[in-house]
N, C-alpha and C positions, 0 to 999 in steps of 0.2 A: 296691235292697233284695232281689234275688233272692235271695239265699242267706236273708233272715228270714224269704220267703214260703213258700220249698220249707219249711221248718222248720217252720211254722206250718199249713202243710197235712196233716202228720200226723195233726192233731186237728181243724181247723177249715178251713172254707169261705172262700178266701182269692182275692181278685183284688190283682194288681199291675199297676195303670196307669199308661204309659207316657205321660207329657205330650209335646204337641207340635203346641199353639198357642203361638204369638209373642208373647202379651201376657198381663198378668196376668188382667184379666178373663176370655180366650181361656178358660186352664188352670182355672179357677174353674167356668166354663159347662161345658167340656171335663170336670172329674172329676163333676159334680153328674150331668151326663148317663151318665157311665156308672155310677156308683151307681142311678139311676133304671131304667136299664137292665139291669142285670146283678146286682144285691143284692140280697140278703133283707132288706129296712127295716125299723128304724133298725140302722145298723152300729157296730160298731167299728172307729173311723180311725185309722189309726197314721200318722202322718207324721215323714220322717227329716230333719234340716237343713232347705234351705227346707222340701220338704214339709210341714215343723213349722206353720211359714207358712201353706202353701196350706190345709194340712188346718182349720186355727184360723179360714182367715177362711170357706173352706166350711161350716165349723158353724156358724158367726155367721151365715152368710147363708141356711144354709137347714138351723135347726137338729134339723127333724123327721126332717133322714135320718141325724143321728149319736147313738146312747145313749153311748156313750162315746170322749174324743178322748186318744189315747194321742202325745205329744210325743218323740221323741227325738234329742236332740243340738241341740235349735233353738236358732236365732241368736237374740240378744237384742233385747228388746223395747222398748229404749230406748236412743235414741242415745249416750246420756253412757257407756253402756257399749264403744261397738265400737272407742276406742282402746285398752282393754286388749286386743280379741283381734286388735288388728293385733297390739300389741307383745309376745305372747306367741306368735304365729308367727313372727314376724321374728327373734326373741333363740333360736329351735330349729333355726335355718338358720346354713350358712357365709354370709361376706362375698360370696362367690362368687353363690349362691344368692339373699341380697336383691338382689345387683344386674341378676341375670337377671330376678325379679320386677317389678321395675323399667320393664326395658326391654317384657315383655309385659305389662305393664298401659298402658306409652305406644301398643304394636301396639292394645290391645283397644280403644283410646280415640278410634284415628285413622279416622276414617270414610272414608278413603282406602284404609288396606291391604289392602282386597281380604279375602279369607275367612282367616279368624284363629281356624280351629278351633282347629286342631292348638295354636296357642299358649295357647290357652283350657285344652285338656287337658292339656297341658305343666305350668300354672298349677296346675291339681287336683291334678295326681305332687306339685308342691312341697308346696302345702297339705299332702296328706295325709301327708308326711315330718314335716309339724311338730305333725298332729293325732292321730298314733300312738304310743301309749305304749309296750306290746307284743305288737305283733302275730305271728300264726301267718305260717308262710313259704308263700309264694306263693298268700296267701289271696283275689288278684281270679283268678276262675278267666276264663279267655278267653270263654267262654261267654258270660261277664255285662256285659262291656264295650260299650255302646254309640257312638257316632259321637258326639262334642261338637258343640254346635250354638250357637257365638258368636250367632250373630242372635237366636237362640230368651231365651240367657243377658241380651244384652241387653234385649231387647224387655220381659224380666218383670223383670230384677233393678230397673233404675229405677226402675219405679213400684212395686216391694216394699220399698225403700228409701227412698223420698219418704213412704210410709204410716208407716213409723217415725219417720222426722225429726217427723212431724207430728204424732204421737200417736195419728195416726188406726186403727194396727192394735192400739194397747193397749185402744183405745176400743170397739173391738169383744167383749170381755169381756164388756160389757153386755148383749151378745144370746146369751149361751151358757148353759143351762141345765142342759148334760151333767155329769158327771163328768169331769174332767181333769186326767191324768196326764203329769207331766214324766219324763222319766227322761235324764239324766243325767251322764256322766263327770266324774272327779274331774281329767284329765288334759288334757281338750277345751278349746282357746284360747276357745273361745265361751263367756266367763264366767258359771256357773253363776248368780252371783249375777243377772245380765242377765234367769235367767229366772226363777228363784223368787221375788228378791223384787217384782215388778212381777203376774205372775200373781197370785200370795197376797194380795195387796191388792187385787186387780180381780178376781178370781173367789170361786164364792160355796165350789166344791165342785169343789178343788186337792188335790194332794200332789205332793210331788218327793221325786225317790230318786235317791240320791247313788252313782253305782256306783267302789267306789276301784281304782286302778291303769288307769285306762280313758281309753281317748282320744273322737274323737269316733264312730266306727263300735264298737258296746261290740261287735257279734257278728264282729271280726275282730280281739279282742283277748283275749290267752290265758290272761287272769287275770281278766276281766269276763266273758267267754260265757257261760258252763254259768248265773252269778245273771242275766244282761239273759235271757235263753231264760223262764228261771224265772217270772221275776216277768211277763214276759209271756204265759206258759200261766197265770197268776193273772188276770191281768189280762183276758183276752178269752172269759174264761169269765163 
C-alpha cells in the first residue's frame, strides 16, 4: 500500500508496516508493538485485503489503540461466501491460465518443493489479472515491489483461514467498539456481500461504500481513484 501511504502523507501522519513474522499471532504482536511504538494513540487502521484481517482482529484484541478501523478490499467473513470469489477469478482467466493456477497451488502445497516464492508471486500476477477492472498502465512502480515470502504466506494464511471456517474471526466483532468502515469495489471477486452483510449484523457502528467500476486495489484503478482518495481524506480526518 505504498502508493496510499505517500498519498496520505500529504495531510496526515502515516506509518506503513511492513509484516514479517511467520505466524498469525507473530503479525498481530508484531503491528500492536509498532503502533505502541511509533503512533500517536488511538489511530486510524486502514487495512488492505488480508490486512482487512489483521487490522480487524488487532482492534478486537487491543481496542484502545484504534478510534477508527478503515477495511479495504477484505476477504470475506464467512465461509459460504469464498466459492463465489474462487469462481469469479477462475471465469476472468484463459484455460491456460486456470491450469497454471492449478499446478502452483499443487507446488505451494508440497512441503517438499523447496522455496515456492516465485510461484507464490506468479499466483498474485494471475490473481491481480482477474481482480482488475481498470487499471492505470504500469501502476506497480519497481520501487514498491517487495520479495514474496511463501513460508511467511503460509505460516499466517492457515490459521487466518481456520478462524473463518470457525466463526471465530466474525466473533470478534464483539470486542470492537470503533467506528468501522468497509470500503469496497463493485468489480473485486471478494464478494461485497462476504463483507457487508456479516459486519452489519455483528457491529454496532459500520458503513460500506460501494466504489463502481473498481477492482480490488480501488487506488490503481482509473475510474475509482480520485472517490477511494476522497472518501479517505473523509475518513481519517
Amino acid at each position: 500500500m505504498a502508493p496510499v501511504a505517500r498519498e496520505l502523507a500529504h495531510t496526515n501522519g502515516v506509518l506503513e508496516p511492513l509484516q514479517t513474522a511467520a505466524t498469525l499471532d507473530g503479525q498481530v504482536k508484531e503491528l500492536k508493538t509498532l503502533l505502541e511504538e511509533h503512533a500517536g494513540l488511538p489511530v486510524t487502521l486502514i487495512g488492505f485485503s488480508w490486512g482487512a484481517w489483521l487490522s480487524f482482529i488487532v482492534t478486537a484484541r487491543c481496542p484502545d489503540l484504534v478510534r477508527k478501523l478503515i477495511l479495504v478490499g477484505s476477504g470475506p467473513f464467512e465461509e459460504k461466501y469464498v466459492a463465489k470469489l474462487q469462481a469469479a477469478r477462475m471465469s476472468r482467466l484463459s484455460e491456460a491460465e486456470r491450469i497454471e493456477i492449478g499446478s502452483i497451488i499443487d507446488a505451494l502445497n508440497d512441503s517438499a518443493a523447496g522455496d515456492t516464492s516465485e510461484q507464490l508471486a506468479r499466483l498474485g500476477a494471475l490473481a491481480s489479472k482477474a481482480d482488475t477492472y481498470d487499471p492505470f498502465p504500469d501502476v506497480q512502480e519497481k520501487s514498491d515491489r517487495l520479495k514474496t515470502r511463501n513460508d511467511i504466506f503460509q505460516g499466517v494464511w492457515n490459521d487466518a483461514a481456520e478462524m473463518r471456517r470457525s466463526g471465530e474471526l466474525l466473533t470478534l466483532s464483539k470486542q470492537i467498539a470503533c467506528p468501522v468502515v468497509a470500503i469496497h469495489g463493485d468489480y473485486d471477486p471478494h464478494p461485497a456481500e462476504g463483507v457487508e452483510k456479516p459486519l452489519a449484523a455483528a457491529l454496532e457502528d459500520f458503513r460500506f461504500i460501494l466504489l463502481t467500476n473498481c477492482g480490488h486495489k480501488p487506488w490503481i484503478e482509473q475510474q475509482a481513484r480520485d472517490a477511494f482518495y476522497l472518501i479517505l481524506a473523509r475518513e481519517v480526518q
